[in-house]
N, C-alpha and C positions, 0 to 999 in steps of 0.2 A: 782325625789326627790332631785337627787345632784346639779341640778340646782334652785331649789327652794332655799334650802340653802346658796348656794353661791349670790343668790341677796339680797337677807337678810343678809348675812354677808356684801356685798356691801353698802347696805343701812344703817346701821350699820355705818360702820366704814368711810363712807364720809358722808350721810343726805340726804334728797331731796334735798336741795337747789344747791347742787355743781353736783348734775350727768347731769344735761344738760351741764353745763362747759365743765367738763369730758368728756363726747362724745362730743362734738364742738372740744375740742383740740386732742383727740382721729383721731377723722375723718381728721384734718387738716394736722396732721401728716403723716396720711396714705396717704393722697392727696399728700404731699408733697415727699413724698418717690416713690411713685408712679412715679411721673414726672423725680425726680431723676432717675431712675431705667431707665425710658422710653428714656432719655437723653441721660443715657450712650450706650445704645443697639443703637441707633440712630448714634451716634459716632461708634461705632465699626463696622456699616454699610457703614459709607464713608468710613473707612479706606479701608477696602475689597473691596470697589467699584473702588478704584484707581489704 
């Protein structure tokens, strides 16, 4: 039930037309964070390697 609400609050207060947006930039940022994250642990694996 509290998730029914909440997408209808969603849908509400952005439309249909902009929630595909939203998830595209959603998702790209996670991607992007991701890589970030995966970069740095990657870095602090050579350093230890040395």
């Amino acid at each position: 039930m509290k998730y029914l609400l909440l997408v209808l609050v969603i849908l509400l207060l952005f439309g249909t037309k902009k929630l595909p947006e939203l998830g595209r930039s959603f998702g790209q940022s996670l991607r992007e964070f991701k890589d970030a994250t995966k970069g740095l642990a990657d870095d602090e694996e050579t350093k230890t390697d040395r």
